[in-house]
C-alpha positions in Angstrom: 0.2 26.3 -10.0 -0.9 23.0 -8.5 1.1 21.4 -5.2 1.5 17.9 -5.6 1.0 16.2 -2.6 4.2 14.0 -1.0 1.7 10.9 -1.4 0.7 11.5 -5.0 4.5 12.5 -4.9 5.6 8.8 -3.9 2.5 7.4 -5.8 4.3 8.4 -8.8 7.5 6.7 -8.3 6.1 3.6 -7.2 3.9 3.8 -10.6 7.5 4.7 -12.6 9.3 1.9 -10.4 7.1 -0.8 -11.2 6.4 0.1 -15.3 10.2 0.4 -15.4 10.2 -3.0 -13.5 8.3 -4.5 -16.2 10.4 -3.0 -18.6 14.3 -4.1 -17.3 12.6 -7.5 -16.8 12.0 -8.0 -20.3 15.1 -6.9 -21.7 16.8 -9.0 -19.4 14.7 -11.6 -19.9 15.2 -12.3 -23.8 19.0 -10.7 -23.4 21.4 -12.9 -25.6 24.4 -11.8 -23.4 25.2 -13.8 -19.9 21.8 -15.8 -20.2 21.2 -17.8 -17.6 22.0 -15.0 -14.7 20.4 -12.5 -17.1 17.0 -14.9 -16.7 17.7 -15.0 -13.0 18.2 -11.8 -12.4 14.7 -11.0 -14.7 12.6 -13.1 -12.0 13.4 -11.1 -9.2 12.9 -7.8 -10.6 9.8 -9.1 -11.7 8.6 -10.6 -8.5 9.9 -7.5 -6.9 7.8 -5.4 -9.9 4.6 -7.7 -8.9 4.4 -6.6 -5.6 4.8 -3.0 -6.0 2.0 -3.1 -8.6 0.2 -4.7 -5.9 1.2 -2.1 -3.0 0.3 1.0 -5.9 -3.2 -1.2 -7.2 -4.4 -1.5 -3.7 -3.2 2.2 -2.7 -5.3 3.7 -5.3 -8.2 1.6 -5.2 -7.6 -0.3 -9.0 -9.0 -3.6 -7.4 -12.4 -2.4 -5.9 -14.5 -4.0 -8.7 -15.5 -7.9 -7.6 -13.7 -9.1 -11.0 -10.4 -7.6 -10.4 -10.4 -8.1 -6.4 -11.5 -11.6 -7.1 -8.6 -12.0 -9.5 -5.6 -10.7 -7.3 -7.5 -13.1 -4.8 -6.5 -16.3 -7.4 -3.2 -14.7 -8.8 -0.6 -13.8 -5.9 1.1 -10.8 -7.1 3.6 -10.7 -3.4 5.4 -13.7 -3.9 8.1 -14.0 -1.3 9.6 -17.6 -1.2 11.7 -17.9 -4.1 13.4 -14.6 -3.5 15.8 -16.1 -1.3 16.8 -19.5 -4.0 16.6 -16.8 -6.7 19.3 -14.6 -5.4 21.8 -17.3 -4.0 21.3 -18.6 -8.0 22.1 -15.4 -9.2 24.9 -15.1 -7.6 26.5 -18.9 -8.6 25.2 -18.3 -11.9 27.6 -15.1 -12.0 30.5 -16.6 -10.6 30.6 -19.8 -12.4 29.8 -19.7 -16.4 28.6 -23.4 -16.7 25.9 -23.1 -13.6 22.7 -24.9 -14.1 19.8 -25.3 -11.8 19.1 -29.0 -11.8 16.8 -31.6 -9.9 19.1 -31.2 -7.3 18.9 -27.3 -7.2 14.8 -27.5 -7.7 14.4 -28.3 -3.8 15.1 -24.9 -3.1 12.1 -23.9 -4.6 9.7 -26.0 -2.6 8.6 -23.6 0.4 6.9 -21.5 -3.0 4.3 -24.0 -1.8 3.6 -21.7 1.4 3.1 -18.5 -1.0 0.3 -20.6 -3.2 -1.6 -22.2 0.0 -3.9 -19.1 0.3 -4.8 -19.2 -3.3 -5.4 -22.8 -3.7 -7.4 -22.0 -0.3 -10.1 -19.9 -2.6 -10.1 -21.8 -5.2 -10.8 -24.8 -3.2 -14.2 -22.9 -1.6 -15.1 -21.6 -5.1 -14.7 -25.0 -6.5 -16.7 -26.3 -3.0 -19.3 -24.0 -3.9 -20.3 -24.5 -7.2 -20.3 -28.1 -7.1 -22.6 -27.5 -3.7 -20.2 -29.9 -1.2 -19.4 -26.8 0.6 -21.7 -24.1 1.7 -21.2 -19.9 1.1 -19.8 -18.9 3.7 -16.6 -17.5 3.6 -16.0 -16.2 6.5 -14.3 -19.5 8.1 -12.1 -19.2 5.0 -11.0 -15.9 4.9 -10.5 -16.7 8.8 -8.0 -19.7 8.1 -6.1 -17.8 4.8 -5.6 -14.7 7.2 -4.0 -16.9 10.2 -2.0 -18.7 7.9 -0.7 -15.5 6.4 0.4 -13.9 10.1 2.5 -16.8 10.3 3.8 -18.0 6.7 5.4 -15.0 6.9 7.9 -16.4 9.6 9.1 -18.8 7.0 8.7 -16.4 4.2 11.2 -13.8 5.7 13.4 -16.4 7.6 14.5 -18.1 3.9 15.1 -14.5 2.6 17.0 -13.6 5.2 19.3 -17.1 5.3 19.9 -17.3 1.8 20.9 -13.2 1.7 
């Protein structure tokens, strides 16, 4: 009999979590019952479902090819900012029956624009690069997109944690 190590052990669940993520947010998703906080309620399992395939992709190594790295580069799977608006919309669209995000509402959705700086970031050197305005060297780059990171995340968690 084979031990099972408490690593692969919590490999596992995060594996289980995040398929069973995609799953709930689905069914929620195109649920005919309580709509509008069903649809809610189906983006942040599934941003919370993106980033734990994310943690369990990077944990066993599924983006070491140059495609697939270069791809979670352009796609941001740990999306952070609209957890906060999401939550605080779940919550009114609970309560009261006749909630609607409108124009209004939207603003709350602005600071997304921090979590999608990094990405336009690369695709602004890859786009640099093959029309030959910008040179290939990415190190300046990755410089900037990792200093921004350190402190977007101030932002990031500060609107989670006010809206909550």
């Amino acid at each position: 009999m084979q031990s099972i190590s408490l690593t692969g052990f919590l490999n596992t669940i995060v594996l289980l979590a995040t398929v069973q993520g995609f799953i709930v947010s689905v069914l929620l998703f195109f649920s005919k019952k309580n709509k509008r906080p069903n649809r809610i309620l189906s983006a942040i399992i599934l941003l919370i479902t993106l980033a734990s395939f994310n943690l369990y992709g990077n944990y066993v190594n599924w983006f070491n090819s140059d495609l697939l790295r270069f791809i979670t580069q352009l796609v941001p799977l740990v999306i952070i900012m609209p957890m906060g608006p999401l939550i605080y919309f779940y919550v009114q669209s609970s309560l009261d029956t006749n909630f609607k995000i409108d124009k209004k509402q939207k603003r709350h959705f602005y600071p997304v624009l921090i979590d999608i700086v990094p990405s336009f970031t690369i695709i602004v050197f890859i786009a640099g690069v093959i029309t030959k305005l910008l040179k290939n060297h990415p190190a300046a780059w990755g410089n900037f997109i990792d200093n921004y990171n350190v402190y977007a995340d101030i932002p990031r968690w500060t609107s989670v944690t006010l809206y909550v």
